[in-house]
C-alpha positions as CSV (number, residue, x, y, z in Angstrom):
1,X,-9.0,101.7,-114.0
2,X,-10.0,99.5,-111.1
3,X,-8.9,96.3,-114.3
4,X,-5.9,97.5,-114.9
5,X,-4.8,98.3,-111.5
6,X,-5.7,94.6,-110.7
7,X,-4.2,93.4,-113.7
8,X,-0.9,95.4,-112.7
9,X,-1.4,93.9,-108.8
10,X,-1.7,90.5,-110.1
11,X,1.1,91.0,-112.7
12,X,4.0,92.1,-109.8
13,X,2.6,89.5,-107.7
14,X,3.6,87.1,-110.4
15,X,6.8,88.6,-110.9
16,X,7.5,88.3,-107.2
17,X,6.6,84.8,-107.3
18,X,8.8,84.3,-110.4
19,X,12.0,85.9,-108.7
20,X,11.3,83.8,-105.3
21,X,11.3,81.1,-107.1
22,X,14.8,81.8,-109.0
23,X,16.3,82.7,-105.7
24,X,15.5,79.7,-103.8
25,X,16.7,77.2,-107.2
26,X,19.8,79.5,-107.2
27,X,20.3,78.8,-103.2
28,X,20.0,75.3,-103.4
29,X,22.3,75.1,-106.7
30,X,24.9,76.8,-103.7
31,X,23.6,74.3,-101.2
32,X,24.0,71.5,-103.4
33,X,27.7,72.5,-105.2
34,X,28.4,72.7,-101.1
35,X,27.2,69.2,-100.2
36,X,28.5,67.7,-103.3
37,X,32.6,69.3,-102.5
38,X,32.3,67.9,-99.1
39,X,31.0,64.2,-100.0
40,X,33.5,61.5,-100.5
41,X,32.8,59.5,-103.7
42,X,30.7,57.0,-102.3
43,X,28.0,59.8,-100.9
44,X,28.7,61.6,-104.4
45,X,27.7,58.1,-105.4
46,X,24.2,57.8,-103.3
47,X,23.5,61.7,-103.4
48,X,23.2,61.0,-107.1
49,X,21.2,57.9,-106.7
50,X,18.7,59.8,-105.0
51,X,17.7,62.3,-107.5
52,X,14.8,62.7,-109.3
53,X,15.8,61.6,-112.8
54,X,13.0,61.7,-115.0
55,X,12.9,59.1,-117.9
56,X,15.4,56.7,-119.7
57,X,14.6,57.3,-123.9
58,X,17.0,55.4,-125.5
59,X,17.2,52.5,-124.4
60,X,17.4,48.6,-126.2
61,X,15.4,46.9,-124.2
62,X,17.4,43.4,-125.3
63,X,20.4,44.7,-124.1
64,X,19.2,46.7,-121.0
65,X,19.1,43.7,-118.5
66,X,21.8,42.7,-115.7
67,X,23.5,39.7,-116.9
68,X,23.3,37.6,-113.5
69,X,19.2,39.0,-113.5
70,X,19.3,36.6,-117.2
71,X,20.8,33.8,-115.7
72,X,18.8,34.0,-112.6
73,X,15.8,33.8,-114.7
74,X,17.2,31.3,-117.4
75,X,17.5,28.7,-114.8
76,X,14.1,29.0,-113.2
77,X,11.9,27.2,-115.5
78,X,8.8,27.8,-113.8
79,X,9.7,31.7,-114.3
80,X,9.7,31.3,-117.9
81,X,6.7,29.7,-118.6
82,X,8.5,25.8,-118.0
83,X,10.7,26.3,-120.9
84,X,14.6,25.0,-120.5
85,X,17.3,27.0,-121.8
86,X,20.6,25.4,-123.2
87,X,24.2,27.3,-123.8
88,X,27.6,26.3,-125.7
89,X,30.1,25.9,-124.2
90,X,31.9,22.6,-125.0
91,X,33.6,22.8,-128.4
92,X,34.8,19.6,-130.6
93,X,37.1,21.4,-132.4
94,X,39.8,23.2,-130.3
95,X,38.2,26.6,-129.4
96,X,41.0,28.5,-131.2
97,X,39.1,27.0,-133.9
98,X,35.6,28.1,-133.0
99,X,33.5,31.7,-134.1
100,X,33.6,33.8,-131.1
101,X,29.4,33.7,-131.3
102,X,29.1,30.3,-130.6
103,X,30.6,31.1,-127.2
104,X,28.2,30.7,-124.8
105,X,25.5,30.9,-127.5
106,X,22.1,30.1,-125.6
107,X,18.8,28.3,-127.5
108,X,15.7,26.9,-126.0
109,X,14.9,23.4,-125.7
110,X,13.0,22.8,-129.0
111,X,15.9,23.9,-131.0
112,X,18.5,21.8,-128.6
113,X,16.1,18.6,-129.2
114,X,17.0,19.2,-133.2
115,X,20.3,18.9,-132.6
116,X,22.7,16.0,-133.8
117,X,24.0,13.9,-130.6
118,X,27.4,15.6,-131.3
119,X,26.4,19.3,-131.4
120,X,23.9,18.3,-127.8
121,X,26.8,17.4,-126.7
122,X,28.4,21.0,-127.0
123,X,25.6,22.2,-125.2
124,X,24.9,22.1,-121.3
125,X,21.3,23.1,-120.0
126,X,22.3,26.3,-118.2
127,X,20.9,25.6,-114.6
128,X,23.7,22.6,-114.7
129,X,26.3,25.6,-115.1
130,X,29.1,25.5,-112.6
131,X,30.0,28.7,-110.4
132,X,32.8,29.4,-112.5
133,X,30.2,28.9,-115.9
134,X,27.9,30.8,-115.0
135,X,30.5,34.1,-114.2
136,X,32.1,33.0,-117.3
137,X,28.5,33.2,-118.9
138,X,27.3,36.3,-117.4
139,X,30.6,37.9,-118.6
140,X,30.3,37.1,-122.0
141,X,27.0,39.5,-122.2
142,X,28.8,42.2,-121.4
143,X,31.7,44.6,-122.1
144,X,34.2,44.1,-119.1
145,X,38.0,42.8,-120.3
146,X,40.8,44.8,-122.1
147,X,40.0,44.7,-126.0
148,X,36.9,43.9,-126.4
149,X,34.9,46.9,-127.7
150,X,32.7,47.5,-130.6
151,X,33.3,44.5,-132.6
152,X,32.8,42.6,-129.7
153,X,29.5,44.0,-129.0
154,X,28.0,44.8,-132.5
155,X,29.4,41.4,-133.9
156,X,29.0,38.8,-131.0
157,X,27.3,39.3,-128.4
158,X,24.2,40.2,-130.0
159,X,24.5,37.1,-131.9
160,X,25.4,34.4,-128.4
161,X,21.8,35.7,-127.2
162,X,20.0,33.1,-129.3
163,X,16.7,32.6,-129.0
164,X,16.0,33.9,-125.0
165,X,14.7,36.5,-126.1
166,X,11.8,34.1,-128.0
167,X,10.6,33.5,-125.0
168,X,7.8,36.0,-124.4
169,X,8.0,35.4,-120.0
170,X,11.5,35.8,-120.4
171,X,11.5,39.1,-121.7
172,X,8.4,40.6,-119.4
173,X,10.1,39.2,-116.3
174,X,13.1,41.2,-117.0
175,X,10.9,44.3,-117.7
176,X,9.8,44.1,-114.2
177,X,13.1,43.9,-113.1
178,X,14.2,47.1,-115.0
179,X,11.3,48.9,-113.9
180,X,11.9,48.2,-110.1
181,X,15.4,48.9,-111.0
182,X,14.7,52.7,-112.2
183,X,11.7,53.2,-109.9
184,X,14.8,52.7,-107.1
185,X,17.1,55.6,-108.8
186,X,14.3,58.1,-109.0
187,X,12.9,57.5,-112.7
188,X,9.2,57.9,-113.4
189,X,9.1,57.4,-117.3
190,X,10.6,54.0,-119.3
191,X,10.9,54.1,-123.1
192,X,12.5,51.3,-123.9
193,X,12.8,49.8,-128.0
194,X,10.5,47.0,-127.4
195,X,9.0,44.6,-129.8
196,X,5.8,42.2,-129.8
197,X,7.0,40.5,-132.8
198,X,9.0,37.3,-133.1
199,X,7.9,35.6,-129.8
200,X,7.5,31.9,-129.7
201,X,5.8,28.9,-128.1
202,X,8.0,26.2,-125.7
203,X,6.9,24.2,-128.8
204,X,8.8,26.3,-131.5
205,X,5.4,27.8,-132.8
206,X,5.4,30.9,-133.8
207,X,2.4,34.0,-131.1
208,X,0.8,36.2,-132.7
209,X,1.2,39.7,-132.3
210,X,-2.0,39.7,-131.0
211,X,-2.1,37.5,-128.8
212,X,1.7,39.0,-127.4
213,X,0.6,42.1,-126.8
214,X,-2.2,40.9,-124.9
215,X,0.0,38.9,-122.8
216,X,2.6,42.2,-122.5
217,X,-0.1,44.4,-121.5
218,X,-1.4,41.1,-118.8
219,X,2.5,41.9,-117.6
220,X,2.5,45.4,-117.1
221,X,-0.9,45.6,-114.9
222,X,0.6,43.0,-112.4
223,X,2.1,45.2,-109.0
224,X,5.3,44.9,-109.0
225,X,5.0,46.8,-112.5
226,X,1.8,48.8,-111.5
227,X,2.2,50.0,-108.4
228,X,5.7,51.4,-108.8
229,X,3.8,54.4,-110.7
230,X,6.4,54.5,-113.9
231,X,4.8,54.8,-117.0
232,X,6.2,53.1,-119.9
233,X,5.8,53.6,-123.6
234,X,7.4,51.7,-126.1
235,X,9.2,52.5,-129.3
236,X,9.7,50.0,-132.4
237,X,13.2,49.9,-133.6
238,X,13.7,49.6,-137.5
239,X,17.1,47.9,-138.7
240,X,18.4,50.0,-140.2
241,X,20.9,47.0,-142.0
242,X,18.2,44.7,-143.4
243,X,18.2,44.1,-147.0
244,X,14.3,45.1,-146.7
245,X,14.4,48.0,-144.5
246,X,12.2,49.9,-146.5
247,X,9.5,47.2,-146.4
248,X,10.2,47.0,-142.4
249,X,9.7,50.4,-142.2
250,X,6.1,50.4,-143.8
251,X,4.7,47.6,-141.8
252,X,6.4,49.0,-138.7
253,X,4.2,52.5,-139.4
254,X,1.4,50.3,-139.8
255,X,2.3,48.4,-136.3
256,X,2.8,52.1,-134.3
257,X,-0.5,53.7,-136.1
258,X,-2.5,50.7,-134.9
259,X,-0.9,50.3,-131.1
260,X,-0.9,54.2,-130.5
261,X,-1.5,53.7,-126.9
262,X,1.4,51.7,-126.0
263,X,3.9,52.2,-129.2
264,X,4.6,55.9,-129.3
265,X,7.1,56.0,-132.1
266,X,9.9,54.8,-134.4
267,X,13.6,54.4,-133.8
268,X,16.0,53.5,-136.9
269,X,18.8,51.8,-135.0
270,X,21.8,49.5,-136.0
271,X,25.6,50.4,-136.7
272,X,26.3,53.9,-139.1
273,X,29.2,51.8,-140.4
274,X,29.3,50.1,-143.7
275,X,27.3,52.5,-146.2
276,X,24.3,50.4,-145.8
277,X,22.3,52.1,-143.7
278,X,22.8,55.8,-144.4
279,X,19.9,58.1,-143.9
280,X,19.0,59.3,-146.9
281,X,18.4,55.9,-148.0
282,X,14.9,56.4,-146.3
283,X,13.9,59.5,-147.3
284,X,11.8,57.5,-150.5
285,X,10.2,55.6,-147.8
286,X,9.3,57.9,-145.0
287,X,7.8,60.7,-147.6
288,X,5.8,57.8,-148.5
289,X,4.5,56.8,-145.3
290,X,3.4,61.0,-144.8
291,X,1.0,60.6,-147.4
292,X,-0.4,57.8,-145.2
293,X,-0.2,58.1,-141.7
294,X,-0.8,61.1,-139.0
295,X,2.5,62.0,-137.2
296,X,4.3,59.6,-135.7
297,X,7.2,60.7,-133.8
298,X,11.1,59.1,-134.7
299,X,14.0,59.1,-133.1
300,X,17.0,57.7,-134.7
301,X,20.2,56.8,-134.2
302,X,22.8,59.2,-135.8
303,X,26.4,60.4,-135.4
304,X,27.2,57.4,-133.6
305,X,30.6,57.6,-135.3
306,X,34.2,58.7,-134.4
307,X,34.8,60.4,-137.9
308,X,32.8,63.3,-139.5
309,X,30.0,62.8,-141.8
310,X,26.5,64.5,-142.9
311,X,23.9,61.4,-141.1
312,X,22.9,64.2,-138.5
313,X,22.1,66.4,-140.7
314,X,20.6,63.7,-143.4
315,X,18.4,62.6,-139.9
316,X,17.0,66.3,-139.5
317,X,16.0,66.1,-143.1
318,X,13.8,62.5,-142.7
319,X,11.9,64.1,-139.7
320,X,13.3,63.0,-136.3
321,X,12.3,64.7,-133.2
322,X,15.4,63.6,-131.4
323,X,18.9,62.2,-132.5
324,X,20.4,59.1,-130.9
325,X,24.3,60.4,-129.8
326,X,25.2,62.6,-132.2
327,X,28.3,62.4,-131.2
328,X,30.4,63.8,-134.3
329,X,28.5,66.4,-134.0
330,X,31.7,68.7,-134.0
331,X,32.6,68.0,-137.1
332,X,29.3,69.6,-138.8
333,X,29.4,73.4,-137.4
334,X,26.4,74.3,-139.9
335,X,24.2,71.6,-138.5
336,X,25.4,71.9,-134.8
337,X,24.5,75.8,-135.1
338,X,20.8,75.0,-136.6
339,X,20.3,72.6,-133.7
340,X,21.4,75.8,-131.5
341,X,19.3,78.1,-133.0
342,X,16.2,75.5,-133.3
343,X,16.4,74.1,-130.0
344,X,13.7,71.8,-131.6
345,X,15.5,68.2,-131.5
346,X,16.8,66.4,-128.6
347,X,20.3,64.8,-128.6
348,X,19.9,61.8,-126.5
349,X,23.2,61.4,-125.1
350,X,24.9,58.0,-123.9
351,X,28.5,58.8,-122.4
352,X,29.4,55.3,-121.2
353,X,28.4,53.7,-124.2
354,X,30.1,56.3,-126.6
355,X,33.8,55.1,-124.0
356,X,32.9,51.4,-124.0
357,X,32.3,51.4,-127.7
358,X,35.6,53.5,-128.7
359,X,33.6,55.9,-130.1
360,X,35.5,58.9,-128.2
361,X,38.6,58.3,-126.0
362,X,39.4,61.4,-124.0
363,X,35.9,61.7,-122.4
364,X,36.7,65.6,-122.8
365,X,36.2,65.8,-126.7
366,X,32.4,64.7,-126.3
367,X,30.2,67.2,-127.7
368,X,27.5,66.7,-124.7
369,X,29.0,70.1,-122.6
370,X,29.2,72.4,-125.6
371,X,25.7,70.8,-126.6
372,X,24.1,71.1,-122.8
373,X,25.7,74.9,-122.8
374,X,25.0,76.3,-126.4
375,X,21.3,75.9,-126.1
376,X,20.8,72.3,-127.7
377,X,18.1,70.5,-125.8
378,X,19.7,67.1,-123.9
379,X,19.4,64.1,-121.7
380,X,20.9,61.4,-120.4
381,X,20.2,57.7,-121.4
382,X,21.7,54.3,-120.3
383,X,21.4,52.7,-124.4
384,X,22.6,49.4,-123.5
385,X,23.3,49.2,-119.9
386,X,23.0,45.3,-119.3
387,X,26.3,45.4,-121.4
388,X,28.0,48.0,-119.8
389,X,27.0,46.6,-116.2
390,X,25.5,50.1,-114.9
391,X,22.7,52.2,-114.2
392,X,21.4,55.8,-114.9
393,X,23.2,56.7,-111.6
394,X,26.4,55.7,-113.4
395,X,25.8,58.3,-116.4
396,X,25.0,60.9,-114.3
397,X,28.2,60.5,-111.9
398,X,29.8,60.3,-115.1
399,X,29.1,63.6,-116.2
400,X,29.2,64.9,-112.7
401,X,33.2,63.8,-112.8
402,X,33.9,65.1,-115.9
403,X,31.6,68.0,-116.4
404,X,31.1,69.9,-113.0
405,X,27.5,70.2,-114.2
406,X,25.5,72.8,-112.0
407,X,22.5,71.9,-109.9
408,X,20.1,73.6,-113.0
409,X,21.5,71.3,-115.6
410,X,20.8,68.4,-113.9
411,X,17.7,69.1,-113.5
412,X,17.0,70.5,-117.0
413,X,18.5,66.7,-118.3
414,X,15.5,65.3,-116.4
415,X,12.9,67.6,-117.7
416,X,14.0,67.7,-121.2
417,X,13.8,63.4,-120.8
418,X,9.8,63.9,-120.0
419,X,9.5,67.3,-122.2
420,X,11.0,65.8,-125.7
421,X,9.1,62.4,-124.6
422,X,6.9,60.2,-127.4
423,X,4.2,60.2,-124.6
424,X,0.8,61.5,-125.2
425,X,0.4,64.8,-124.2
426,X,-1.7,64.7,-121.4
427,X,0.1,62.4,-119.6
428,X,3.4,64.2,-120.4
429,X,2.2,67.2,-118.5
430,X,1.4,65.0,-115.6
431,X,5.2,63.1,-115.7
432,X,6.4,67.0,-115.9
433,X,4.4,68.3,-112.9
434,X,5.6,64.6,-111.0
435,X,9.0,65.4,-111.7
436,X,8.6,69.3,-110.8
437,X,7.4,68.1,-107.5
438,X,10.0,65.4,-106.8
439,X,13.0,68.0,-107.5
440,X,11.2,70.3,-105.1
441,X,10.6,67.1,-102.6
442,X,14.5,66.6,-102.7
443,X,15.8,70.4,-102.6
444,X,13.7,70.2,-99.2
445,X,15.2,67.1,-98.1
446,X,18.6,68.4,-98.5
447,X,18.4,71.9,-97.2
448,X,17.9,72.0,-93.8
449,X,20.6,72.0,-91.1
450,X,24.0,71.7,-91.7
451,X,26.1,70.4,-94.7
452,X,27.0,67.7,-92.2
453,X,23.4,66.9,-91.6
454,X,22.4,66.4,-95.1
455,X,25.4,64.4,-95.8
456,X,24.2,61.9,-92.8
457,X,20.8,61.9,-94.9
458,X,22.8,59.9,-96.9
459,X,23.5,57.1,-95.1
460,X,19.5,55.8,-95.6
461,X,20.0,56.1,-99.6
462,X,20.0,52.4,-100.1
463,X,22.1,52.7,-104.1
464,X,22.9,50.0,-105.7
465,X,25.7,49.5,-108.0
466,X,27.2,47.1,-110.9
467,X,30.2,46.0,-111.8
468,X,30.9,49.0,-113.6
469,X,31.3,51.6,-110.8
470,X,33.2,49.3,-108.9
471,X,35.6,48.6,-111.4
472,X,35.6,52.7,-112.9
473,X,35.4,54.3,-109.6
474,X,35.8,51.7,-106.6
475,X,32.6,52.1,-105.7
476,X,29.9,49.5,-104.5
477,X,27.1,49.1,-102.5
């Protein structure tokens, strides 16, 4: 008797523990929709900035940098290992005439020393840039002017970044960057499509993998990576496009089951469009690579489209643990309800890029409320935010605007970002209890004295913004 009457002590003490716990999230959720109706945008702004975020998970690491952070870094040689970096941007023929790519397309200096004397002359080393170039060169990485969209970014900017990204200091110093960049907004976990593949020497010779991931993982131990305490795990991104995806996809496995310990998983990205790329396409190859290798997680891109087709559902079928936007979701009620009834596979959800891209127009048709409410697990991502000009602050304002999401959901889009994570496990459950702790640290920080008080908290929030919340909302810090 004396067991189960301690069992039944224990079990309403738990209870009680349980329901204090509920009551005081539920009084903050009041305290917070309180602070948040008072605020004028620019505290909505840094109130947001302040929260505990969790992790970024789909994310292109190419694309993820600040323009003027680029051109910051492509002018100091001694930065990126001496190398010189040179962009286009005089044109023989009259630039009517001229491929949008070539643009402000940007090569190192062994490629410009192959050049004839008339196509050098086309090129102008890019710390000679005037301050009206180098705008006009920062804006030409990014999504900013009336009708540009998704051929603009799928068809030409990817194509005017060259060869920078060759340059393995290049790419590591702008991983700092990020990193100091999200430690600021409140993430603890980065992970970014990163690859160790395709880097070169100042001399045009092809590094090793070997010997890149070496250097990477040199990178990451410095301090102003280290000592910010985010934890970053990379995924490998298979294109999706190539005429030999399939054979990219096997060595790729091969890659990920080798590097366990920094690559965590597999990401099949590139544009739906096209009937090239359609999912079922690597249902051969991925059965294959089960008979080989132990589970390795994917993600992939699907639903990125602004018509209805069956790629979500075809994605389920080759394995993914999460879905990259999803975003015609809508238009497959059988699969939507087995992702309801599952609540098995992330949606990883990317408003700005879905708007900037013209994938959805009336920011109200986006599936992410019906999937946030219906039981489908979620979170927030910035995709491509060096091309956008914004931060994760932006995508959660954004939501905030046109959602009215409650203090439990934004919370829950952080802990699903760490819970539906490629990490291993045991450091998952430490990124959770981190993240448990630093919504706990920030209800505390924001609940005492008067709405008025926790509102002048706000001055010390130190946000920082891009260009596009100043040009969306009028906002900048």
């Amino acid at each position: 008797m004396k067991s189960v009457s301690r069992f039944l002590t224990l079990s309403l003490v738990a209870a009680s523990i349980v329901v204090s716990s509920l009551s005081a999230a539920e009084a903050f959720g009041k305290r917070f929709d309180a602070i948040w109706d008072a605020a004028t945008p620019e505290q909505r702004y840094k109130l947001l900035y302040d929260l505990p975020k969790g992790g970024d998970i789909h994310n292109h690491s190419v694309g993820s940098n600040i323009n003027e952070w680029m051109l910051e870094l492509a002018q100091d040689s001694e930065r990126i290992g001496g190398d010189t970096f040179w962009t286009r941007i005089r044109f023989a023929s009259p630039p009517d005439a001229i491929a949008r790519t070539a643009f402000y397309h940007t090569v190192r200096n062994y490629t410009y020393e192959k050049f004839s004397d008339a196509t050098k002359a086309e090129y102008v080393r890019i710390d000679l840039l005037t301050p009206e170039e180098e705008e006009a060169w920062c804006d030409a990485f990014r999504l900013d002017a009336d009708g540009e969209g998704r051929f603009e970014f799928f068809s030409v900017i990817w194509e005017r970044f060259g060869e920078v990204f060759t340059n393995q200091h290049f790419r590591l110093e702008l991983m700092a960057m990020n990193v100091q960049a999200f430690h600021a907004e409140g993430l603890i976990y980065w992970e970014p499509m990163f690859s160790a593949h395709d880097f070169f020497t100042n001399e045009g010779e092809p590094i090793s993998v070997a010997d890149s991931i070496v250097f990477i993982e040199e990178r990451l131990a410095q301090p102003d990576i280290a000592d910010t305490g985010m934890v970053l795990r990379f995924q490998r991104a298979i294109f999706r496009l190539a005429p030999n995806a399939e054979d990219l996809t096997r060595g790729l496995f091969a890659f990920v089951e080798a590097h366990r310990e920094r690559w965590v998983g597999l990401n099949m990205a590139g544009i739906e469009e096209g009937g090239v790329g359609y999912p079922s396409r690597f249902l051969p190859v991925l059965r294959e690579m089960r008979t080989k290798y132990p589970h390795i997680p994917l993600s992939f891109h699907a639903g990125e489209m602004d018509c209805p087709d069956s790629h979500i559902r075809e994605t389920l079928l080759l394995g993914a643990q999460r879905i990259g936007h999803g975003l015609n979701i809508k238009g497959d009620p059988d699969t939507l309800l087995l992702l309801q009834m599952s609540g098995k596979v992330l949606i990883e959800i990317n408003l700005i890029s879905n708007q900037l891209l013209e994938y959805i127009d009336d920011m109200a048709e986006h599936p992410f409320p019906e999937l946030l409410r219906t039981g489908v697990p979620v979170c927030l991502n910035t995709d491509d935010r060096g091309m956008w000009d914004t931060n994760m602050t932006d995508e959660y304002y954004t939501a905030m605007e046109h959602y009215n999401l409650s203090w439990a959901e934004l919370t829950v889009l952080g802990k699903n970002s760490l819970t539906y994570a490629f990490v291993e496990e045991p450091v998952k459950q430490q990124l959770l209890e981190k993240y448990a702790a630093n919504v706990s640290a920030f209800e505390a920080k924001y609940s005492d004295g008067s709405i008025e008080d926790a509102l002048a908290l706000l001055d010390d929030v130190d946000a920082i913004t891009y260009g596009y919340a100043k040009a969306k909302w009028g906002i900048e810090f």
